[in-house]
C-alpha positions in Angstrom: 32.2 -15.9 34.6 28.5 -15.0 35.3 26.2 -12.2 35.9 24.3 -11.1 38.8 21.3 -13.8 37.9 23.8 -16.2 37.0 23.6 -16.7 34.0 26.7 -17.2 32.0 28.5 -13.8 30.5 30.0 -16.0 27.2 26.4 -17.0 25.9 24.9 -13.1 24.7 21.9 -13.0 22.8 20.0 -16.4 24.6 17.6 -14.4 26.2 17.4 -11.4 24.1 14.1 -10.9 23.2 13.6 -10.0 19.1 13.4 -6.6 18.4 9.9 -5.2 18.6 8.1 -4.0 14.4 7.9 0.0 15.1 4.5 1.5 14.6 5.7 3.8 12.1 7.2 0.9 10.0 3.7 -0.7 10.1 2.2 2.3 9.5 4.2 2.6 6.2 3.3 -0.8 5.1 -0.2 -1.1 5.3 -0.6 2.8 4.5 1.4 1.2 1.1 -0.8 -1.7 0.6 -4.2 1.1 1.2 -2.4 3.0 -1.6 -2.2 -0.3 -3.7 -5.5 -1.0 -2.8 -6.8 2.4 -3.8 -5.0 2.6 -7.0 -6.2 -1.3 -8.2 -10.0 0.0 -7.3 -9.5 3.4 -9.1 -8.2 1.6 -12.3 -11.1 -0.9 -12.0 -13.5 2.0 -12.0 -11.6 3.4 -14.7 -12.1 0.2 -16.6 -15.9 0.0 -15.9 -17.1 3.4 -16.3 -14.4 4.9 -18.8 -16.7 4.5 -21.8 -20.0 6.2 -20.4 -18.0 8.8 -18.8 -16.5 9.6 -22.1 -19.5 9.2 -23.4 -21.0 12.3 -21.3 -18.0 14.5 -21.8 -18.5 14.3 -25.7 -22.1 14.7 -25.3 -21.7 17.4 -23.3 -18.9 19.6 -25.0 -20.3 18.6 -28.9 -23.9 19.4 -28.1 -26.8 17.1 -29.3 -27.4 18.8 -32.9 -25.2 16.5 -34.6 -25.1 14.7 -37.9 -25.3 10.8 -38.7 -21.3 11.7 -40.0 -20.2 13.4 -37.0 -21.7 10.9 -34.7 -19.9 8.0 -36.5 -16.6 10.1 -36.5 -17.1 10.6 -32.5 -17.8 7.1 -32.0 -14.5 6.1 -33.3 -12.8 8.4 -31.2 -14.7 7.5 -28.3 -13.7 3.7 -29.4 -9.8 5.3 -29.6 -9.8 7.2 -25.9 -11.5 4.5 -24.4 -8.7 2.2 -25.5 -5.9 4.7 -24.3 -8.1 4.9 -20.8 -7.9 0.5 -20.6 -4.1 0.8 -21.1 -3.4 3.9 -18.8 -5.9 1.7 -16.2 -3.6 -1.3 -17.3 -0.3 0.8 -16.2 -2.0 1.9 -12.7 -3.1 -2.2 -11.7 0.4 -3.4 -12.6 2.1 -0.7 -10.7 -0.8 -1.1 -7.8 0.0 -4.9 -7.8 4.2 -3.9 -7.5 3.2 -1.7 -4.5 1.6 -4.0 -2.9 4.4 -6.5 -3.5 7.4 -4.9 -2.1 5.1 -3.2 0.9 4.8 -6.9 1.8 8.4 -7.5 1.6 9.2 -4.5 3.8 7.4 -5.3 6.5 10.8 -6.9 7.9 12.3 -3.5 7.6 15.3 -4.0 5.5 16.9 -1.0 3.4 16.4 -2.7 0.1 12.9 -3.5 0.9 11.8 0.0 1.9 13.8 1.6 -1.1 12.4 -0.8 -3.7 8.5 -0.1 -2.2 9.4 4.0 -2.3 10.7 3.4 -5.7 7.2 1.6 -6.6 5.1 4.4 -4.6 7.3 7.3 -6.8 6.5 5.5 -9.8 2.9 5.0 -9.1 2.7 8.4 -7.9 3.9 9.9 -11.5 2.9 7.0 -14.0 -0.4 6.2 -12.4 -2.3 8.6 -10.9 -0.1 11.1 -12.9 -1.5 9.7 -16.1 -5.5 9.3 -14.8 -5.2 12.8 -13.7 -4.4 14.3 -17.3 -7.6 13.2 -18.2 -9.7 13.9 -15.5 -11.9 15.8 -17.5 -13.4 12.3 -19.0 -12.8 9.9 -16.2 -15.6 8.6 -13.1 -15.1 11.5 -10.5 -14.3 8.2 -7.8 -11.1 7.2 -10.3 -10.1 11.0 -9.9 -10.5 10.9 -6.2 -8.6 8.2 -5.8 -5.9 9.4 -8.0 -5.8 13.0 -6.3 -5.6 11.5 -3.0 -3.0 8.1 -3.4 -0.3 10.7 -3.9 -0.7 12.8 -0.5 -0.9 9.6 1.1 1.9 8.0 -1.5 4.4 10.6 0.3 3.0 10.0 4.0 4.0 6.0 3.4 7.6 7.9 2.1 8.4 9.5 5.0 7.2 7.0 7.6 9.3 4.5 5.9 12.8 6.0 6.4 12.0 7.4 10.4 14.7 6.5 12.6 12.9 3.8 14.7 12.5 1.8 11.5 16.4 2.1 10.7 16.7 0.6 14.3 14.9 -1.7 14.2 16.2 -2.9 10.3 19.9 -2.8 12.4 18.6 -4.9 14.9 16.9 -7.4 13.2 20.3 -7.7 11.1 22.7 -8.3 13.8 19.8 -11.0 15.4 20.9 -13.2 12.2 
């Protein structure tokens, strides 16, 4: 039995070509690994410039007609918030580093992949820039941007990941195997 180029009917999926990465699923992944990107630089700066940034905000709601006493009390609690800032910066790089991980394994499209990488962008969404933006009264304006905007663009990567052409092409790429 053959077909019209003669090539035999009981051999499918020779020539089939492999199915074609949909833009959207790209899309999703290296809009994921931005956001990763994004959150790792917005903790860095959170890191470097946390302690003068704090430093200003006290400055500026305590006024500068303090005593020797006060000033040693507010440098202990600037000591204290800038160690809370490190670990809330700590929380944002190891969820940026777990984003960045699973976008990487979902650029092959599979269900598990996707879910696991909007699980990590949900997370990062609430315990990253969730936590930096409870404080952005003391943090580097750039850490707040970036925490204000990895959200929007957090729930972009969402949607993009679950379109239909990406469930395609997850199917297809299943039944190649």
């Amino acid at each position: 039995m053959s077909t019209q180029h003669g090539t035999p009917a009981s051999s499918p999926g020779i020539f089939e070509a492999a199915p074609v990465r949909p833009a959207t699923l790209s899309t999703a992944v290296w809009g994921s690994v931005a956001v990763a990107l994004l959150s790792l630089v917005g903790a860095i700066l959170m890191i470097v410039k946390g302690k003068a940034s704090i430093e200003a905000y006290l400055d500026e709601t305590a006024g500068a007609d303090l005593s020797g006493l006060v000033k040693d009390v507010m440098a202990e609690q600037l000591d204290e918030a800038y160690h809370r800032l490190v670990i809330k910066a700590g929380v944002a790089i190891a969820l940026a580093v777990l984003v960045l991980i699973f976008a990487l394994t979902a650029r092959g499209g599979s269900m598990v992949a996707r879910i696991l990488l909007t699980v990590a962008l949900v997370v990062n969404m609430c315990a990253g820039s969730g936590l930096q933006l409870g404080d952005r009264d003391v943090l580097p304006s750039g850490s707040v941007a970036i925490a204000a905007l990895t959200p929007l663009l957090s729930l972009v990567m969402i949607v993009l990941l679950f379109l239909p052409a990406n469930n395609r092409y997850a199917a297809a790429r299943a039944r190649g195997r």
